[in-house]
N, CA, C and O atoms as a Tinker XYZ file with bonds, in Angstrom:
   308  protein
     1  N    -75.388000  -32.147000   -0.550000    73     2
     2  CA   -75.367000  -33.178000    0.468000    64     1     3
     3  C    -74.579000  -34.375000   -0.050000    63     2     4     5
     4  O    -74.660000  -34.666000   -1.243000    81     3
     5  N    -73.870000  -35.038000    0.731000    73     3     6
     6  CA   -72.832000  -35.975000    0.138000    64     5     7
     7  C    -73.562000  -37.644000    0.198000    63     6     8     9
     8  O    -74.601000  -37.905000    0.805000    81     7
     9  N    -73.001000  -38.314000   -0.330000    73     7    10
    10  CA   -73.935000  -39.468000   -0.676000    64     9    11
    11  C    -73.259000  -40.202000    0.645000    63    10    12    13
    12  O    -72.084000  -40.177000    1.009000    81    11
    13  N    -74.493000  -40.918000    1.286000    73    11    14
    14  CA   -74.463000  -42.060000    2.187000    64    13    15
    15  C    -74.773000  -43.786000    1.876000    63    14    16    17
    16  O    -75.469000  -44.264000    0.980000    81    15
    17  N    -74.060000  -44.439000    2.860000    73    15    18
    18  CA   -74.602000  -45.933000    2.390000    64    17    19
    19  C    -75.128000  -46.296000    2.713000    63    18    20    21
    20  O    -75.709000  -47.269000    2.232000    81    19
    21  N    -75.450000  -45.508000    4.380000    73    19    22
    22  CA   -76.719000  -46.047000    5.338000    64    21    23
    23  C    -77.866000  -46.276000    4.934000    63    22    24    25
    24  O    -78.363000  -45.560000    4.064000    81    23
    25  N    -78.469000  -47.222000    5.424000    73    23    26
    26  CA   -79.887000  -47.141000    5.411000    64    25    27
    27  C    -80.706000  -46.984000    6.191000    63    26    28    29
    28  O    -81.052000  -47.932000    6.896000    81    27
    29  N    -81.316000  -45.667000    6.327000    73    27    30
    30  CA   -81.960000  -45.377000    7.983000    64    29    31
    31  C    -83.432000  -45.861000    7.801000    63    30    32    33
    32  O    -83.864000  -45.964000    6.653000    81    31
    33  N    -84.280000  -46.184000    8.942000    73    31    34
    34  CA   -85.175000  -46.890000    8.958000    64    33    35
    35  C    -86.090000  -45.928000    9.635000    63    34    36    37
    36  O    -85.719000  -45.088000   10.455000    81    35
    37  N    -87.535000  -46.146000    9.157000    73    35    38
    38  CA   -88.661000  -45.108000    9.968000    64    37    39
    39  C    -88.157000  -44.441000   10.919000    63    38    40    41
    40  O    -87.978000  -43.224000   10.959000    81    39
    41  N    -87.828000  -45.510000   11.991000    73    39    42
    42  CA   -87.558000  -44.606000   13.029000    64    41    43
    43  C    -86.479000  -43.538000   13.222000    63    42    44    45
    44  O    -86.565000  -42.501000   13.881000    81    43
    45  N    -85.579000  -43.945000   12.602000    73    43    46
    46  CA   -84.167000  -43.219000   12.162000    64    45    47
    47  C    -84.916000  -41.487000   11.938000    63    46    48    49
    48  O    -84.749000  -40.490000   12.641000    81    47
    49  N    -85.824000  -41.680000   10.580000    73    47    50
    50  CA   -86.127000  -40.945000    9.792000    64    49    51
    51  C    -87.192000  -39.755000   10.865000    63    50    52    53
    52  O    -87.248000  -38.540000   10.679000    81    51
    53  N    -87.977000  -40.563000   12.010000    73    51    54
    54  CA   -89.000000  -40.046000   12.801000    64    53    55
    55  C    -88.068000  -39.000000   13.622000    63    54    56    57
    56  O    -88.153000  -37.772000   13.606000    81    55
    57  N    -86.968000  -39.981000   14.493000    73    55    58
    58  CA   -85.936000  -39.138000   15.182000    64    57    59
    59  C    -85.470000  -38.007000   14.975000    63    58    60    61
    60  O    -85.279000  -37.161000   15.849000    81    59
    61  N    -85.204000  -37.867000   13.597000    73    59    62
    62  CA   -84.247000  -36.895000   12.958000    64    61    63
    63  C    -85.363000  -35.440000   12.875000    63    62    64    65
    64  O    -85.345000  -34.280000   13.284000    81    63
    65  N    -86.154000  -36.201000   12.199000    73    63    66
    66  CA   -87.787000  -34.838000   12.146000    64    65    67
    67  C    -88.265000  -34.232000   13.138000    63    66    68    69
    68  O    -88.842000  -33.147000   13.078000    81    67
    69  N    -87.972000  -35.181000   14.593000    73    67    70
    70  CA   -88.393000  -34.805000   15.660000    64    69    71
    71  C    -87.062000  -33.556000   16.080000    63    70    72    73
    72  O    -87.368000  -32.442000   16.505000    81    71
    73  N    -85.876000  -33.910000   15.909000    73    71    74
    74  CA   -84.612000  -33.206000   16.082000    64    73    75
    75  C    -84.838000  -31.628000   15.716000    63    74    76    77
    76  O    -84.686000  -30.544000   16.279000    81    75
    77  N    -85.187000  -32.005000   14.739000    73    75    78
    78  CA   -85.273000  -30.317000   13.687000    64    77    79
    79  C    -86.487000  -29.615000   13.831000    63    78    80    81
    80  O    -86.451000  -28.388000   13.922000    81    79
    81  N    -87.648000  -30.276000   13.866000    73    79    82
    82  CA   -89.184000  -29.869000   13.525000    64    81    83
    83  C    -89.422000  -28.500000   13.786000    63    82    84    85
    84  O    -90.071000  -27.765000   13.040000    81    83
    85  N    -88.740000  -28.066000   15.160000    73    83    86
    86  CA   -88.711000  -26.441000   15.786000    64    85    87
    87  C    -88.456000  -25.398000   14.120000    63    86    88    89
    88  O    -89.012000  -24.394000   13.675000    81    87
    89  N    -87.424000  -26.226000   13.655000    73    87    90
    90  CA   -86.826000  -25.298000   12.618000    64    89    91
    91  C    -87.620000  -25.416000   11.398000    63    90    92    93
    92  O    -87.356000  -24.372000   10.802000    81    91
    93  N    -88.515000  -26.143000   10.614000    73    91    94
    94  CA   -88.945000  -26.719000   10.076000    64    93    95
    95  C    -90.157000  -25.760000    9.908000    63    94    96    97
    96  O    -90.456000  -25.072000   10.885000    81    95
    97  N    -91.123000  -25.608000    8.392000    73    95    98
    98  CA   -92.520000  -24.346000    8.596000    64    97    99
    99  C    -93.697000  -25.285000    8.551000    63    98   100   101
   100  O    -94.154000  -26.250000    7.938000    81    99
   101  N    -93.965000  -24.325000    9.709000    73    99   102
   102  CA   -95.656000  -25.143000   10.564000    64   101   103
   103  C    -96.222000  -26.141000    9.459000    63   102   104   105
   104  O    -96.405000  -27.348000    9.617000    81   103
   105  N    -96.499000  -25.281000    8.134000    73   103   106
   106  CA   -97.124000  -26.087000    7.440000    64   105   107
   107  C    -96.902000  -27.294000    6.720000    63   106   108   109
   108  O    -97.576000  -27.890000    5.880000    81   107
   109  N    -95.750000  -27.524000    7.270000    73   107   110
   110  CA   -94.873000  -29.353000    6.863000    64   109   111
   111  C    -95.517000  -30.180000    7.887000    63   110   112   113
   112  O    -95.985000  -31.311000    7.753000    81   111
   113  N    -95.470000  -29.482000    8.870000    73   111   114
   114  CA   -95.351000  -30.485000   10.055000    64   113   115
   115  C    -97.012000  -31.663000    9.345000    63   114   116   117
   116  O    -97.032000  -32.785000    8.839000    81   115
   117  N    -97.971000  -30.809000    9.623000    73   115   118
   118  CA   -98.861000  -32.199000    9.170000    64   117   119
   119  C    -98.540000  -32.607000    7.981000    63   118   120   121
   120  O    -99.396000  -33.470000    7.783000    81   119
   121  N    -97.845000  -32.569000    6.999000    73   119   122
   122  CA   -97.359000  -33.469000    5.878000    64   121   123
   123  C    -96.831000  -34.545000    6.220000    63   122   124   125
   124  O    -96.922000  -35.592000    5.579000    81   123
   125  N    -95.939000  -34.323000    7.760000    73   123   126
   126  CA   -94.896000  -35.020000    8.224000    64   125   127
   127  C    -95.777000  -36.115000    9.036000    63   126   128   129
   128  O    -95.609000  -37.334000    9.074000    81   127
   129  N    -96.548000  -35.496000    9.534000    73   127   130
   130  CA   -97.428000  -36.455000   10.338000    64   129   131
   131  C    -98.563000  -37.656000    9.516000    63   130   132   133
   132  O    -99.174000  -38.609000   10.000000    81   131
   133  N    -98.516000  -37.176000    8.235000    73   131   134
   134  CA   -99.603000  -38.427000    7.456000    64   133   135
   135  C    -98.118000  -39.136000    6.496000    63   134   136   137
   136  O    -98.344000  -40.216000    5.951000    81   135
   137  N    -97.021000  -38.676000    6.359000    73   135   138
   138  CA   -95.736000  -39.370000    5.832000    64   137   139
   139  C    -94.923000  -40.187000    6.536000    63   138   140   141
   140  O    -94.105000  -41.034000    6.177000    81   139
   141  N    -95.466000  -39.593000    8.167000    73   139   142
   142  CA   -95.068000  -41.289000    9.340000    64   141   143
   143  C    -96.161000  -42.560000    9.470000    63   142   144   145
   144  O    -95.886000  -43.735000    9.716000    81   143
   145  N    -97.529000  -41.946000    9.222000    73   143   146
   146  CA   -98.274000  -42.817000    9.058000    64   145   147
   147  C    -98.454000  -44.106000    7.599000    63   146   148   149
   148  O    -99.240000  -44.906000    7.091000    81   147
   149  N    -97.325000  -43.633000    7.507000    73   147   150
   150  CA   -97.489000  -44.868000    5.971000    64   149   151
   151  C    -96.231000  -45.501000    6.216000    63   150   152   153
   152  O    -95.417000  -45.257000    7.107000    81   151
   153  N    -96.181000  -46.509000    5.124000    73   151   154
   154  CA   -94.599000  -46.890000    4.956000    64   153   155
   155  C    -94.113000  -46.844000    3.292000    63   154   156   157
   156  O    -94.776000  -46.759000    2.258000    81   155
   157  N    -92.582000  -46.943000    3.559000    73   155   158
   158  CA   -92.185000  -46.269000    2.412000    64   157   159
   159  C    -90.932000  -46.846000    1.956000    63   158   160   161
   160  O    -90.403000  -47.794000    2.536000    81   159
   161  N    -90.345000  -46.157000    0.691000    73   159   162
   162  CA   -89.378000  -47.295000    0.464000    64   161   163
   163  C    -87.841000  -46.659000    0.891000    63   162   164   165
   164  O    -87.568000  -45.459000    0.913000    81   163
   165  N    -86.894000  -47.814000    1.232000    73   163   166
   166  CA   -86.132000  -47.365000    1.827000    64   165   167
   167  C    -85.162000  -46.245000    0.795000    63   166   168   169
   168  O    -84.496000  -45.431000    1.434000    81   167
   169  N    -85.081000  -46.188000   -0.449000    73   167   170
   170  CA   -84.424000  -44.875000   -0.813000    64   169   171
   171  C    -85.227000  -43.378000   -0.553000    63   170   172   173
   172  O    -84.604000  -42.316000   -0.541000    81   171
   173  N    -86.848000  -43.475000   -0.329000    73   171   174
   174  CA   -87.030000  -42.545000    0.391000    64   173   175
   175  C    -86.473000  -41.812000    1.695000    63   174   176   177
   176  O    -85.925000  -40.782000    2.088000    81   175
   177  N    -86.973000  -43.015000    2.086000    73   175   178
   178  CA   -86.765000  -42.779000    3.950000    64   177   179
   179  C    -85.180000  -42.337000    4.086000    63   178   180   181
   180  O    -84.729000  -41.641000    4.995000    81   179
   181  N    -84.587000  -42.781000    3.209000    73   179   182
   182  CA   -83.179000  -42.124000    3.204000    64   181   183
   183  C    -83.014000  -40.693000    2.658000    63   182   184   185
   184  O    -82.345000  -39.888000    3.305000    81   183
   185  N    -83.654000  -40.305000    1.376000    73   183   186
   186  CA   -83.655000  -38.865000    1.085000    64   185   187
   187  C    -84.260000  -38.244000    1.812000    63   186   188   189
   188  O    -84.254000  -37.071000    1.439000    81   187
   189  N    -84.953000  -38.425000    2.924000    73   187   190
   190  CA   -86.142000  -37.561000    3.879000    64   189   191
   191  C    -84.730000  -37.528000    4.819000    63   190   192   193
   192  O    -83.966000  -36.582000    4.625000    81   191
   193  N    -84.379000  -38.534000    5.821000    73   191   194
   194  CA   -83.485000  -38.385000    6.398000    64   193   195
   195  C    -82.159000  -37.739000    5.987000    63   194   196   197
   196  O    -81.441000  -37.552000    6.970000    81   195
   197  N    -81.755000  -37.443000    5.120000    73   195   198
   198  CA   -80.608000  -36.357000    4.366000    64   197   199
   199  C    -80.860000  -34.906000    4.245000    63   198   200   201
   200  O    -80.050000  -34.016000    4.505000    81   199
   201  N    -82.869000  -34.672000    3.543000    73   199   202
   202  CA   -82.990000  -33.092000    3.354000    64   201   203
   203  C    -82.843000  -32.768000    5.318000    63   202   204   205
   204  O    -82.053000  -31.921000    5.734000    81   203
   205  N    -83.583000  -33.458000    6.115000    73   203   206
   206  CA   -83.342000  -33.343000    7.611000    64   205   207
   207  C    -82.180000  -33.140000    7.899000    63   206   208   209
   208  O    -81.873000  -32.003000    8.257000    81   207
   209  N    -81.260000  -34.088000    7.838000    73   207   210
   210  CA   -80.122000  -33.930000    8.646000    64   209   211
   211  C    -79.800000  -32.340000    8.491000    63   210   212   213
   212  O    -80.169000  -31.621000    7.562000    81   211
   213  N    -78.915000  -31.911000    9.781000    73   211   214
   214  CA   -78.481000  -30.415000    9.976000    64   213   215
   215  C    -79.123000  -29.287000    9.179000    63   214   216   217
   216  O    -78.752000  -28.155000    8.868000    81   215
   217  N    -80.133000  -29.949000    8.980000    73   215   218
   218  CA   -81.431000  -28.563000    8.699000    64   217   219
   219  C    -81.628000  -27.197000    9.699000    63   218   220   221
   220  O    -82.343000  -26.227000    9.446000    81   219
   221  N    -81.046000  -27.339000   10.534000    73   219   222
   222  CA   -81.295000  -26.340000   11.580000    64   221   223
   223  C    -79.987000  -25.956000   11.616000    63   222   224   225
   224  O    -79.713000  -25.381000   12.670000    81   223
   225  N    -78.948000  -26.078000   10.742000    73   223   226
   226  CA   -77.747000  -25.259000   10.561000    64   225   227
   227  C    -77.390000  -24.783000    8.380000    63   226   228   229
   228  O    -76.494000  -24.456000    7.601000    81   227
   229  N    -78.458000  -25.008000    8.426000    73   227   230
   230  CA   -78.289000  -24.625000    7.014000    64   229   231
   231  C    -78.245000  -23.240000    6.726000    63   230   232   233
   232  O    -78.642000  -22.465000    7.596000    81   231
   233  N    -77.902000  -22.881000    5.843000    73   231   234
   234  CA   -77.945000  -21.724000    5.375000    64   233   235
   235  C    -79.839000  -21.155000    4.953000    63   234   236   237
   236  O    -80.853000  -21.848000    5.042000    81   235
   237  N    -79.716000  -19.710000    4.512000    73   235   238
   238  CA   -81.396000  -19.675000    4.502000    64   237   239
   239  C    -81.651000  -20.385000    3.190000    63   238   240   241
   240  O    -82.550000  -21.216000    3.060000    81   239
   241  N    -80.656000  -19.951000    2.026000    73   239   242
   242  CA   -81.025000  -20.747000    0.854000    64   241   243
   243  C    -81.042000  -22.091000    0.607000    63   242   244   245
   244  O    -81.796000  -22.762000   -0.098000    81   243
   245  N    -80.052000  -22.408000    1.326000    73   243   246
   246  CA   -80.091000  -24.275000    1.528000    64   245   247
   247  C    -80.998000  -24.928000    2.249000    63   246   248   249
   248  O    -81.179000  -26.122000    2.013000    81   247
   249  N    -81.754000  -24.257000    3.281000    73   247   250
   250  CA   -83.323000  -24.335000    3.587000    64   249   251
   251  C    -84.458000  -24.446000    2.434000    63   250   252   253
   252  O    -85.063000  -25.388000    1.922000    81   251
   253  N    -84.460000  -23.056000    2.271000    73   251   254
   254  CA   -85.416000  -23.459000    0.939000    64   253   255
   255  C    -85.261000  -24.303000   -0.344000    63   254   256   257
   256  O    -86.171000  -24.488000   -1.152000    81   255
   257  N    -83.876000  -24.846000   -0.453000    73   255   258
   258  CA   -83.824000  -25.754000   -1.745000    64   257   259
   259  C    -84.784000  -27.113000   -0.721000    63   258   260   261
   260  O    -85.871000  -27.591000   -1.046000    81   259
   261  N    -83.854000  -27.520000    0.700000    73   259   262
   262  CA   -84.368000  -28.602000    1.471000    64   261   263
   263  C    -86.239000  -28.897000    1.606000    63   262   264   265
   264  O    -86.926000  -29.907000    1.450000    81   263
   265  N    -86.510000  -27.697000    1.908000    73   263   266
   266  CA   -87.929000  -27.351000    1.849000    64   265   267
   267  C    -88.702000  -27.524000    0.353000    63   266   268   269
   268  O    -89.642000  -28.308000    0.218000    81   267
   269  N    -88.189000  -26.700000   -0.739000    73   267   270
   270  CA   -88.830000  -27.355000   -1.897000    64   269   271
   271  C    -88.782000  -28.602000   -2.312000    63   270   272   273
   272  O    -89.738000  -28.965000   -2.997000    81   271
   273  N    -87.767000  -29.530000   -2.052000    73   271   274
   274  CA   -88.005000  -30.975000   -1.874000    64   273   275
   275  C    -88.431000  -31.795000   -1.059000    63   274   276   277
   276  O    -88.806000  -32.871000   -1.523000    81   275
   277  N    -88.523000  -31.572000    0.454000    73   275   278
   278  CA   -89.238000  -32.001000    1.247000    64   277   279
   279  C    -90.985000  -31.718000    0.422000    63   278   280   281
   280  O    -91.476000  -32.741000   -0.055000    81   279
   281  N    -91.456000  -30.980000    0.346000    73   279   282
   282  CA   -92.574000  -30.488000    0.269000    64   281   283
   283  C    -93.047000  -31.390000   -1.250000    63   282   284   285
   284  O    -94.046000  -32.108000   -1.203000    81   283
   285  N    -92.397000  -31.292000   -2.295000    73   283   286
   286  CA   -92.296000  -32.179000   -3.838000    64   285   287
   287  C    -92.653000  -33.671000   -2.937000    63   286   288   289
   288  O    -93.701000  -34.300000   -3.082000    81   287
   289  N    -91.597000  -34.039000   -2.046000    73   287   290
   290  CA   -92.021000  -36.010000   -1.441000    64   289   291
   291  C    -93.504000  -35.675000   -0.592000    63   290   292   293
   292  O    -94.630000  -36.006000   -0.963000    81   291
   293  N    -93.122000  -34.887000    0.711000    73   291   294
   294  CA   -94.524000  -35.091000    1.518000    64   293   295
   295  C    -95.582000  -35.259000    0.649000    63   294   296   297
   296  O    -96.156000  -36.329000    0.847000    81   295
   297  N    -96.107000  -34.512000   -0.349000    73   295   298
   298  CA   -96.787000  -33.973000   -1.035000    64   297   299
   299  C    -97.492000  -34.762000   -2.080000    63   298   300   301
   300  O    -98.613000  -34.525000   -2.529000    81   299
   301  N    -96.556000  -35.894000   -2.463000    73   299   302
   302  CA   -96.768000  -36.965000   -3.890000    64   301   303
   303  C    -97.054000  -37.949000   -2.963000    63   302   304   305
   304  O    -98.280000  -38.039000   -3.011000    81   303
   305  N    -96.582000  -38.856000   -2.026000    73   303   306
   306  CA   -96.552000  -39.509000   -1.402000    64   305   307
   307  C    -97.895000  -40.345000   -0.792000    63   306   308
   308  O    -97.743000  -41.220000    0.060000    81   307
């Protein structure tokens, strides 16, 4: 994934999850749902919004790298 300067904000980050979630395994989704309920810092909210972006055109392996790091943040968080 190529480096950005943006800084996307909750909602940015909510949008994008909402975009993909179809593609996304059931068992994230409530990770996702107690990881909107908090707040966080903005180099997160930016790596959450990056493993997301075009998640639903990834390859299967580039899924599961996205997924083992999604799952490492939801998870510590």
């Amino acid at each position: 994934m190529s480096e950005c300067k943006l800084d996307h904000t909750h909602e940015d980050v909510k949008n994008k999850y909402q975009s993909v979630s179809a593609f996304l395994p059931e068992d994230m989704k409530p990770l996702f749902d107690q990881f909107f309920s908090e707040e966080h810092t903005q180099d997160l909210l930016n790596d959450v919004f990056h493993l997301l972006k075009k998640y639903d055109l990834a390859a299967e392996d580039e899924k599961t790298t996205r997924n083992n790091r999604l799952y490492m943040v939801l998870k510590n968080v």
